[in-house]
ROSE-4610 file (N, C-alpha, C; in Angstrom, 1 decimal, always signed):
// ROSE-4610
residu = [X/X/X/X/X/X/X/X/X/X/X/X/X/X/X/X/X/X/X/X/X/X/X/X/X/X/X/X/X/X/X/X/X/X/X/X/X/X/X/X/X/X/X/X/X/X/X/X/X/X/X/X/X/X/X/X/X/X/X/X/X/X/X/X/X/X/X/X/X/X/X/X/X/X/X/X/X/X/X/X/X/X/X/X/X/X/X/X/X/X/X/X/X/X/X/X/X/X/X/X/X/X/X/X/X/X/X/X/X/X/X/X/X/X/X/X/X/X/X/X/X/X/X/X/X/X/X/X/X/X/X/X/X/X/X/X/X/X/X/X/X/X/X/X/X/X/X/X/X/X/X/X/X/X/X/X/X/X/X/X/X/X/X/X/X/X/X/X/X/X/X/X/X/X/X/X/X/X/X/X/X/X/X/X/X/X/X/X/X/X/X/X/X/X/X/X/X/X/X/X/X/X/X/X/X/X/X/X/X/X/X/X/X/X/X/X/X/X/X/X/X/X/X/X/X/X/X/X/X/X/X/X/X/X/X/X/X/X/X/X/X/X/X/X/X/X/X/X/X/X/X/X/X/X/X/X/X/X/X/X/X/X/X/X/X/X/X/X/X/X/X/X/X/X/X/X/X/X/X/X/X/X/X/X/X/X/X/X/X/X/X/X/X/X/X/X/X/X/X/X/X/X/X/X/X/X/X/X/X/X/X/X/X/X/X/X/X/X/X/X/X/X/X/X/X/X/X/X/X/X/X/X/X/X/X/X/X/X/X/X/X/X/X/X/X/X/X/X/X/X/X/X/X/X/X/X/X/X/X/X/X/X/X/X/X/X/X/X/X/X/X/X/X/X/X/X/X/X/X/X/X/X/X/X/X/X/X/X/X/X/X/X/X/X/X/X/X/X/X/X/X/X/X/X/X/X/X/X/X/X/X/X/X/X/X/X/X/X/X/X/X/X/X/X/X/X/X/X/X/X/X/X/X/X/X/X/X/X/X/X/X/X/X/X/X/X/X/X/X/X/X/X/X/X/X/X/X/X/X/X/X/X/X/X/X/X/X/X/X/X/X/X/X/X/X/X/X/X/X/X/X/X/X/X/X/X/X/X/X/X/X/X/X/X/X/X/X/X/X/X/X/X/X/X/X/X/X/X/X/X/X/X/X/X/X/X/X/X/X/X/X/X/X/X/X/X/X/X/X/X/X/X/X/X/X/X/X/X/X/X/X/X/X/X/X/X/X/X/X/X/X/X]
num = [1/1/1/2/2/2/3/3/3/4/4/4/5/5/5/6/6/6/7/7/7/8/8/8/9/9/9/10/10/10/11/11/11/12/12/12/13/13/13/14/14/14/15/15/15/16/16/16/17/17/17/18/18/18/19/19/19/20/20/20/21/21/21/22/22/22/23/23/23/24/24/24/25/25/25/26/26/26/27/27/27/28/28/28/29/29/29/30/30/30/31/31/31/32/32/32/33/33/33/34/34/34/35/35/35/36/36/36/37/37/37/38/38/38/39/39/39/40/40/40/41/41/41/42/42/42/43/43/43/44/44/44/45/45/45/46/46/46/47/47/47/48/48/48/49/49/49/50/50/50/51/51/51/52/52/52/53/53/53/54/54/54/55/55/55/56/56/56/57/57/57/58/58/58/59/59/59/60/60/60/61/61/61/62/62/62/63/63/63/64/64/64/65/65/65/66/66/66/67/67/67/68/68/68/69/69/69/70/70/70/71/71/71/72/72/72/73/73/73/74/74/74/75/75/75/76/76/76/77/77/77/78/78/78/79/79/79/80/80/80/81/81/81/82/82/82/83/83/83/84/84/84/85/85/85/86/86/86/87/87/87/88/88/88/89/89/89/90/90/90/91/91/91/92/92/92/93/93/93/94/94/94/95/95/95/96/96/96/97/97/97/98/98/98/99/99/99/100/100/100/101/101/101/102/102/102/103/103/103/104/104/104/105/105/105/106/106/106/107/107/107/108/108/108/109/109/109/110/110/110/111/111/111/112/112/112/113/113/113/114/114/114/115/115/115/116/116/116/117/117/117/118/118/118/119/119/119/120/120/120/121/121/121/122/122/122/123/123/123/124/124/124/125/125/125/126/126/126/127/127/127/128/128/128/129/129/129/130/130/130/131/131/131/132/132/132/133/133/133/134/134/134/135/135/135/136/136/136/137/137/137/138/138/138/139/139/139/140/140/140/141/141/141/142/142/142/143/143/143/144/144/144/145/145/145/146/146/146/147/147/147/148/148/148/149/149/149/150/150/150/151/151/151/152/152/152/153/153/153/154/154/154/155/155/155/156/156/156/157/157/157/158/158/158/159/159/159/160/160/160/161/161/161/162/162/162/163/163/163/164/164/164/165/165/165/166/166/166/167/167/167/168/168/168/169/169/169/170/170/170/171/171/171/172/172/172/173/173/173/174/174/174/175/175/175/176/176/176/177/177/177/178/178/178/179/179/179/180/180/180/181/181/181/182/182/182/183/183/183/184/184/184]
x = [-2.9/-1.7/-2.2/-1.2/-1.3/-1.6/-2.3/-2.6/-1.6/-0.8/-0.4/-0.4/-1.2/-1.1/-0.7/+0.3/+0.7/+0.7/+0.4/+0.4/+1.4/+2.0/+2.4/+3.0/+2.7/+3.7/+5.0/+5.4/+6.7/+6.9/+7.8/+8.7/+9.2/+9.0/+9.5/+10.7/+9.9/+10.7/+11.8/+11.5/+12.3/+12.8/+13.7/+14.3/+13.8/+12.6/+11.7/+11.9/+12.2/+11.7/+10.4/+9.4/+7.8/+8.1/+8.1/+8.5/+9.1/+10.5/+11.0/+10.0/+9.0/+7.8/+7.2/+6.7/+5.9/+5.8/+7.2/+8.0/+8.2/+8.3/+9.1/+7.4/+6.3/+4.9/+4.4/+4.7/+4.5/+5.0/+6.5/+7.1/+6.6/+6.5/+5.5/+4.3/+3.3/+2.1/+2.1/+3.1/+2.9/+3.5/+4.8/+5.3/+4.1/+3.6/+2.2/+1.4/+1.1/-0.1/-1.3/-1.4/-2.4/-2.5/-3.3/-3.5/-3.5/-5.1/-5.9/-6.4/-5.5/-5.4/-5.3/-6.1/-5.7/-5.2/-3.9/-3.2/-3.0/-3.5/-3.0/-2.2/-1.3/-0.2/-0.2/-0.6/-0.6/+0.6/+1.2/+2.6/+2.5/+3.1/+3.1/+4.2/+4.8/+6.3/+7.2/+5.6/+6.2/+6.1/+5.9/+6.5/+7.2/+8.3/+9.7/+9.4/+7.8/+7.4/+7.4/+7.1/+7.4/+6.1/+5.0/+3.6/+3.2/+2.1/+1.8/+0.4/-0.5/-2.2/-2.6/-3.7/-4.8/-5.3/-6.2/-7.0/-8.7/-8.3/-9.3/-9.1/-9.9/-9.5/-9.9/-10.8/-11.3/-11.8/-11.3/-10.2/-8.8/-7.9/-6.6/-6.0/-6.3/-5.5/-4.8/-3.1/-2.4/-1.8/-1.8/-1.5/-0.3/+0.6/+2.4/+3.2/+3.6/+4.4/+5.3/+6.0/+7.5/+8.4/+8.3/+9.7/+9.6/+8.7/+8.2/+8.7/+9.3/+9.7/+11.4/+11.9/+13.2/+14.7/+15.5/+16.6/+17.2/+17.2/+17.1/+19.0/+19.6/+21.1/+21.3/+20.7/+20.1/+19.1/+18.8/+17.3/+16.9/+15.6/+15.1/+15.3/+16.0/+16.2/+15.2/+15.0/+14.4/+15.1/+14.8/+15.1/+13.9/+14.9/+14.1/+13.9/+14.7/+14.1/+13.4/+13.4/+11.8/+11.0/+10.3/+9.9/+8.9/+9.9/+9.0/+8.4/+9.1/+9.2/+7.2/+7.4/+5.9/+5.0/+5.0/+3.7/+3.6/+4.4/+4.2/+3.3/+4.1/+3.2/+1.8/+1.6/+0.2/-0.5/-0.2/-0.4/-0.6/-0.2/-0.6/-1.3/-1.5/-2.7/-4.2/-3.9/-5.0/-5.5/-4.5/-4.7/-5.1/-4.8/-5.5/-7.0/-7.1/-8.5/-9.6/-9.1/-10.0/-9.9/-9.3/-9.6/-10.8/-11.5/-12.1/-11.8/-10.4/-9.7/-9.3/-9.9/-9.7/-10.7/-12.2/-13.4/-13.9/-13.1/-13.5/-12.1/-11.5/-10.5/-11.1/-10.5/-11.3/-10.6/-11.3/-11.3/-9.7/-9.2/-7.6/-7.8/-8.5/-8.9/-8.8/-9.4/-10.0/-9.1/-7.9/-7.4/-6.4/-6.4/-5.3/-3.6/-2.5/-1.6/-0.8/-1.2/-0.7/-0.6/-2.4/-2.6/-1.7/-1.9/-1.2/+0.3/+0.7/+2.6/+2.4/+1.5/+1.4/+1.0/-0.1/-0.2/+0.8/+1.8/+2.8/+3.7/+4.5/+5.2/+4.9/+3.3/+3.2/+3.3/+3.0/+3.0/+4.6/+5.2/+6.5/+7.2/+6.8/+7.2/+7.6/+6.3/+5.9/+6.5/+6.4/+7.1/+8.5/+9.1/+10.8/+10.9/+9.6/+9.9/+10.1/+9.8/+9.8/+10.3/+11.7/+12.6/+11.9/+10.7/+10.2/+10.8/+11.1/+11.0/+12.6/+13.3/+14.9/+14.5/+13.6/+13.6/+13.2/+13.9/+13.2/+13.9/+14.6/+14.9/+14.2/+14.1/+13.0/+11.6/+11.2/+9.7/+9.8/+10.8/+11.3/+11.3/+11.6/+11.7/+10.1/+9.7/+8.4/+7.6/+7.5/+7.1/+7.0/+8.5/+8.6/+8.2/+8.2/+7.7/+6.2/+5.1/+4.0/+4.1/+4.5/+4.1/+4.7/+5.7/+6.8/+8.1/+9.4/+10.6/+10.7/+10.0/+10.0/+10.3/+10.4/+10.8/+9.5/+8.3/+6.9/+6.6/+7.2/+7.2/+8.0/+9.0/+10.1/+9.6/+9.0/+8.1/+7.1/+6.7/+5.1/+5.9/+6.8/+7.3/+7.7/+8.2/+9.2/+8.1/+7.3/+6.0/+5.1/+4.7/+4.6/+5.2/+6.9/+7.4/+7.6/+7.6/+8.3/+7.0/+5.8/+4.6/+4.5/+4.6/+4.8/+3.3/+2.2/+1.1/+0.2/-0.9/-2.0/-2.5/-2.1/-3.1/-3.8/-5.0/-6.1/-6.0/-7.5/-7.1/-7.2/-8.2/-8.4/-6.5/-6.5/-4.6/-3.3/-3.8/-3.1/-3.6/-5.0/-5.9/-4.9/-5.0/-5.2/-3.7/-2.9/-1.3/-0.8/-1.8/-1.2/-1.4/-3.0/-3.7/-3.0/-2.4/-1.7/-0.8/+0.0/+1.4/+1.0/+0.2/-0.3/-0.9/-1.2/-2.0/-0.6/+0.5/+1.8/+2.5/+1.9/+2.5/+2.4/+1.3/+0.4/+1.4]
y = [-7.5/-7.6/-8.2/-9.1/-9.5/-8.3/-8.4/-7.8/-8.6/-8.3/-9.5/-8.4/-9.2/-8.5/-9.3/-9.1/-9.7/-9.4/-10.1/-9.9/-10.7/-10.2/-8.7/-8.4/-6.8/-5.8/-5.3/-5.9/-5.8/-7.3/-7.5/-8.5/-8.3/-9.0/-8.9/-10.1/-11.4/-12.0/-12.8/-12.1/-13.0/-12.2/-12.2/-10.9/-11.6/-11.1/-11.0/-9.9/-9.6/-8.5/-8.8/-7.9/-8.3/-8.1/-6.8/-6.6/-7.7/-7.8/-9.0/-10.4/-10.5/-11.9/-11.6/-10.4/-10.1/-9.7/-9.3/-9.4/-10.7/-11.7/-13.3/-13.5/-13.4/-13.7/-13.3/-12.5/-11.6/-12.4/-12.7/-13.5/-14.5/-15.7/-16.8/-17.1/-16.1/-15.9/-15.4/-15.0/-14.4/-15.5/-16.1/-17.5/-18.6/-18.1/-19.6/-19.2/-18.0/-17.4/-16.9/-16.7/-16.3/-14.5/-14.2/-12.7/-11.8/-11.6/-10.5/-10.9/-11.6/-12.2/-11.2/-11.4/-11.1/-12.1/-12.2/-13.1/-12.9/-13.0/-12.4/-14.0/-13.2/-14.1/-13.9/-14.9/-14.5/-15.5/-14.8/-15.4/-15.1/-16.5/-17.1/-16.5/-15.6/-15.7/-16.4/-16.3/-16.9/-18.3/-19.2/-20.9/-21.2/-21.8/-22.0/-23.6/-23.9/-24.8/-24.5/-25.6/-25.7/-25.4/-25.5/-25.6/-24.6/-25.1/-24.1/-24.8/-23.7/-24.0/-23.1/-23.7/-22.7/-22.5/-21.2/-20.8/-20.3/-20.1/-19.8/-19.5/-20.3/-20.2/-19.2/-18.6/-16.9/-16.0/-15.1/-15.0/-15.6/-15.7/-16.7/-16.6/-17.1/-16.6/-17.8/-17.7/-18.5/-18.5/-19.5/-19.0/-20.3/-19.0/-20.0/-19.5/-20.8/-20.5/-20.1/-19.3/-18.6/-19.3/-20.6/-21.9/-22.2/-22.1/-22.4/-22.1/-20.3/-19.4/-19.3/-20.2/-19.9/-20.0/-19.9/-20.4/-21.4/-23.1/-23.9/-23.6/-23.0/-22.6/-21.4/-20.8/-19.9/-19.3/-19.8/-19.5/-18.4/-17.9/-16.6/-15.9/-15.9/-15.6/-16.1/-14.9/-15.3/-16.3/-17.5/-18.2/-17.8/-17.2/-16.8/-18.1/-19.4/-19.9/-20.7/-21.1/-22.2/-21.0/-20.1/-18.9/-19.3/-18.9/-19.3/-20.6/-21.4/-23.0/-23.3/-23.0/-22.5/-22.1/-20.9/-20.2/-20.6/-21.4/-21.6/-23.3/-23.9/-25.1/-25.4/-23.7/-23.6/-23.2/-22.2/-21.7/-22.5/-23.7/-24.5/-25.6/-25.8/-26.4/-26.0/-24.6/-24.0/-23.9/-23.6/-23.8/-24.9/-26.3/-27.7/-27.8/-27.6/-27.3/-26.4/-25.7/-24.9/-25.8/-26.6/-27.1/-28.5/-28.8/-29.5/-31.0/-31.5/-32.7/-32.8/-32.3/-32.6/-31.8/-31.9/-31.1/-32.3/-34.1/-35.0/-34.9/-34.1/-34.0/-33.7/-34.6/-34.3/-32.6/-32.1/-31.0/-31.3/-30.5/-30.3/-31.0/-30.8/-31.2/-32.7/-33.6/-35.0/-35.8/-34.9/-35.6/-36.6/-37.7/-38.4/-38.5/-38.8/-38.3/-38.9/-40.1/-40.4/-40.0/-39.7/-38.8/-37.3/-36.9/-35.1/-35.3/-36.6/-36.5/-37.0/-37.7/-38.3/-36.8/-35.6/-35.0/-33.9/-33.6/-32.8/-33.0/-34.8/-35.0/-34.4/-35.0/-34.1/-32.8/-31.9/-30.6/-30.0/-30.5/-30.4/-30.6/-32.0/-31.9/-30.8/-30.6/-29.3/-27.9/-27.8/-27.0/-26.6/-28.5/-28.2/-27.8/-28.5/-28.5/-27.0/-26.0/-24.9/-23.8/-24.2/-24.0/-23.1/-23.4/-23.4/-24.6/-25.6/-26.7/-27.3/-27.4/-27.9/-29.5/-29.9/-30.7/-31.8/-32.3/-33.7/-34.9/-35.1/-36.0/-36.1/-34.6/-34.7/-35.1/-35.2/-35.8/-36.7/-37.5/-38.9/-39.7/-39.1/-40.0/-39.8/-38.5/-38.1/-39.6/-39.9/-40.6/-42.0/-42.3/-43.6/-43.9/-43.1/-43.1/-43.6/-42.8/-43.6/-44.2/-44.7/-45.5/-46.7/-47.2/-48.0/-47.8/-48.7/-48.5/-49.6/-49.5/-50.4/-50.0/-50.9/-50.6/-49.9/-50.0/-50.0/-48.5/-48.3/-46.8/-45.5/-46.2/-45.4/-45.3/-46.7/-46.2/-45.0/-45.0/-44.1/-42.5/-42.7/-41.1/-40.6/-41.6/-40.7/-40.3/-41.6/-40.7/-40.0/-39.4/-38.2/-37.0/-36.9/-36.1/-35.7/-36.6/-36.4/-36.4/-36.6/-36.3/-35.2/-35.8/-34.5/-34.8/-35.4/-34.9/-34.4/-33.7/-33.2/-34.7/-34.7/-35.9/-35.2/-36.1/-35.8/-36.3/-35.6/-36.1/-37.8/-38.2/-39.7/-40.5/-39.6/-40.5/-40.7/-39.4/-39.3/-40.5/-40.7/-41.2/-42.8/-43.2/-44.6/-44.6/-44.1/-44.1/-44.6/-43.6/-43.7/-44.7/-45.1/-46.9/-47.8/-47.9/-49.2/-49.0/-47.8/-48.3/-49.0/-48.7/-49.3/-50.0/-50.5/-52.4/-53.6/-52.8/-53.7/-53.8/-53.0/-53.0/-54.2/-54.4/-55.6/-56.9]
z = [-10.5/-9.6/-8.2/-7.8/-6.6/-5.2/-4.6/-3.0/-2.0/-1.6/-0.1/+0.9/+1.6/+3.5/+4.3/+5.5/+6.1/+7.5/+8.8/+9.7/+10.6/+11.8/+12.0/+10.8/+10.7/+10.1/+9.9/+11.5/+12.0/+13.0/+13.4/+14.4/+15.4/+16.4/+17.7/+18.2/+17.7/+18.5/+17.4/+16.5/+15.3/+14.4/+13.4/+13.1/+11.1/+11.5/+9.7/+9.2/+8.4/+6.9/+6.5/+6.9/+6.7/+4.8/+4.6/+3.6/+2.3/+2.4/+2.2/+2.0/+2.8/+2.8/+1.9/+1.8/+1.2/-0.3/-0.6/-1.9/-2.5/-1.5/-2.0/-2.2/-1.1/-2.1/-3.2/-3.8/-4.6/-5.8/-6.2/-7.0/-7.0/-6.1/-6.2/-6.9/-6.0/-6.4/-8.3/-8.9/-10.5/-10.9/-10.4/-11.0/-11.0/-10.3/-10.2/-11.2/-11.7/-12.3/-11.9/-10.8/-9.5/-9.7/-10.7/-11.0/-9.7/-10.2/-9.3/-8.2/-7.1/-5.9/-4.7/-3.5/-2.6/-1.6/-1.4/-0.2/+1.4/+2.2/+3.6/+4.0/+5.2/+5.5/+7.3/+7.6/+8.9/+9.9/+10.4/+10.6/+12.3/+12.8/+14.2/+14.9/+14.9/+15.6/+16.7/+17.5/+18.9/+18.3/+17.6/+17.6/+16.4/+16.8/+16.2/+15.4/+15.5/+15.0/+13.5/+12.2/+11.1/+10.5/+11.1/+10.6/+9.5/+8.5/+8.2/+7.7/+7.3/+6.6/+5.7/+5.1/+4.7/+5.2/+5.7/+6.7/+5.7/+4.4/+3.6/+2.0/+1.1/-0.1/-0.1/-0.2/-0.7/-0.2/+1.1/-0.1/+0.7/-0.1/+0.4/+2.1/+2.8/+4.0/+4.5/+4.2/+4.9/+6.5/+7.3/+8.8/+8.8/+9.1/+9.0/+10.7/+10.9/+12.2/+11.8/+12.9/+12.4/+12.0/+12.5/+11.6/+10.3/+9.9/+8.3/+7.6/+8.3/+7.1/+8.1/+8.9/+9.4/+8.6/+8.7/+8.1/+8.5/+8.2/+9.6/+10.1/+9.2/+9.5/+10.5/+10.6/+11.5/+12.0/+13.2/+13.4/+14.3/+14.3/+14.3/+12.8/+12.1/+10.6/+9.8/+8.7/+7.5/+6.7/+6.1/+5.2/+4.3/+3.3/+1.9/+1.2/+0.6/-0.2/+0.6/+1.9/+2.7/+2.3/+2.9/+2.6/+1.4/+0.6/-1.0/-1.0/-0.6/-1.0/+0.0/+1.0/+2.0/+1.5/+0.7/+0.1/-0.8/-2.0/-3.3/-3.0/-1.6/-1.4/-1.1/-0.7/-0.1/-1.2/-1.9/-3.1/-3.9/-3.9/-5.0/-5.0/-3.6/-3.3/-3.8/-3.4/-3.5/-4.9/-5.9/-7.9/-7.5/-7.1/-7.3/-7.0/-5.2/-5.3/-6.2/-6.6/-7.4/-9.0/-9.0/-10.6/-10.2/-11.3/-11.2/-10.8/-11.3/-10.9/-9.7/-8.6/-7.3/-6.5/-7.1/-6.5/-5.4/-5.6/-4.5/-3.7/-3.3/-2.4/-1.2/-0.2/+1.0/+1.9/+2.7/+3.3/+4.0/+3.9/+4.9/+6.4/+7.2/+8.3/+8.5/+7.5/+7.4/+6.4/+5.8/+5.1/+5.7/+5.5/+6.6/+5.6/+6.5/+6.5/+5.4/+5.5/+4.0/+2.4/+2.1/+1.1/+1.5/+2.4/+2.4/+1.9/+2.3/+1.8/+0.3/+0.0/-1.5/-2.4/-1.7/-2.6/-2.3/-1.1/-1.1/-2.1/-2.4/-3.0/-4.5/-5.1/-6.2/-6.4/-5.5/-5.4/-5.8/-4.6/-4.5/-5.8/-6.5/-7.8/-9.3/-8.9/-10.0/-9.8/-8.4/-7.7/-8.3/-7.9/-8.7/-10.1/-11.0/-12.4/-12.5/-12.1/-12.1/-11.2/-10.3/-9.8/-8.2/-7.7/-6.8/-5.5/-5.8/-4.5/-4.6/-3.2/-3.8/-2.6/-2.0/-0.9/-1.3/-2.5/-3.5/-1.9/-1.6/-0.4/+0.7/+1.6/+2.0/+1.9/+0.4/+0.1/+0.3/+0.1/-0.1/+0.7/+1.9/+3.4/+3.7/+3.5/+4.2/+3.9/+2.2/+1.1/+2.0/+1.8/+2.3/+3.6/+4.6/+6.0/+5.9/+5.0/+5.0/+4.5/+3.0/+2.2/+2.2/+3.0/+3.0/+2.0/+2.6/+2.1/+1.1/+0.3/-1.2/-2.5/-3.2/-4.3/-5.4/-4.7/-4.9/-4.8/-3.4/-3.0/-3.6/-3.8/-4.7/-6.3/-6.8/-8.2/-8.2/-6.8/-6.9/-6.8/-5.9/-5.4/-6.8/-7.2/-8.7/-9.9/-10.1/-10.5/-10.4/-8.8/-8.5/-8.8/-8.5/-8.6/-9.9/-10.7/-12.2/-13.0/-12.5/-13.7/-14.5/-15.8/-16.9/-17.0/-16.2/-17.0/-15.8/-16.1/-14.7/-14.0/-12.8/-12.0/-11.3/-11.2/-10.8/-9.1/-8.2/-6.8/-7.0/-7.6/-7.6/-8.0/-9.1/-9.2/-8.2/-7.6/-6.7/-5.0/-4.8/-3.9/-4.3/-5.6/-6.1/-5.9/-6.1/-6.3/-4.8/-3.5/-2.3/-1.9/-1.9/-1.2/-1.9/-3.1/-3.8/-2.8/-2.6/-2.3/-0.5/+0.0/+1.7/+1.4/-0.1/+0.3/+0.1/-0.3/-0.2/+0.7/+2.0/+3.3/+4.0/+3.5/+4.2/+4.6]
């Protein structure tokens, strides 16, 4: 069984259900297949920014600004499905790194911005195949913002998103640089 810890415990400036977080990780975390996990969640309140990270594969420590997890229809509110949609993205980054097809992925830190939306989009993908991710448009713009507004870019996004098979980091690496040597 999953462990989740979350920090704070309670809320001040924002009206969270720690609990509630902590429940919606919980679901994620067994929808992903993530056993005998310990998850800590360490949550920003005071910035209404969107950010979020890994702070440590092992054991898991995510550090999320309080916007991440807002409702963008009302804010200071929990939005339960961003919420999910957050942890299952982080969460599943983290299944990637640990598999061997992406042991040359570069460190979170050094990754430049292009690849992070090429391998969000895939993420995101999988995400949806399995009713985890509803922001297929949003990838889309993200997508085309680096990769260009082409017909080139729109091939790669849909095959990111729609891969019925495992890519590797290098597929995903080769997918992104094609689509920025047609920028040219």
């Amino acid at each position: 069984m999953t462990e989740i810890q979350i920090e704070p415990n309670s809320f001040e400036m924002v009206f969270f259900d720690a609990e509630k977080i902590v429940n919606l990780a919980s679901e994620v975390a067994q929808i992903l297949g993530l056993g005998n996990e310990q998850i800590k969640l360490r949550i920003d309140e005071t910035s209404s920014m969107g950010r979020s990270k890994i702070e440590s594969y092992e054991p898991i420590i995510l550090a999320v600004d309080g916007g991440a997890f807002e409702n963008t229809q009302r804010p200071r509110y929990l939005g339960e499905t961003r919420t999910s949609e957050t942890i299952a993205r982080l969460l599943m980054r983290i299944i990637d790194r640990r598999s061997p097809e992406f042991a040359n992925a570069p460190e979170d830190d050094v990754l430049d911005l292009p690849l992070r939306v090429a391998w969000d989009t895939y993420t995101a993908g999988r995400l949806n195949h399995i009713g985890l991710s509803t922001q297929m448009k949003r990838r889309q713009y993200q997508f085309r913002n680096r990769h260009g507004f082409s017909d080139a870019a729109d091939k790669a996004f849909t095959y990111l998103w729609e891969s019925p098979n495992k890519l590797a980091w290098a597929d995903i690496e080769r997918i992104s640089v094609d689509c920025r040597a047609t920028l040219v």
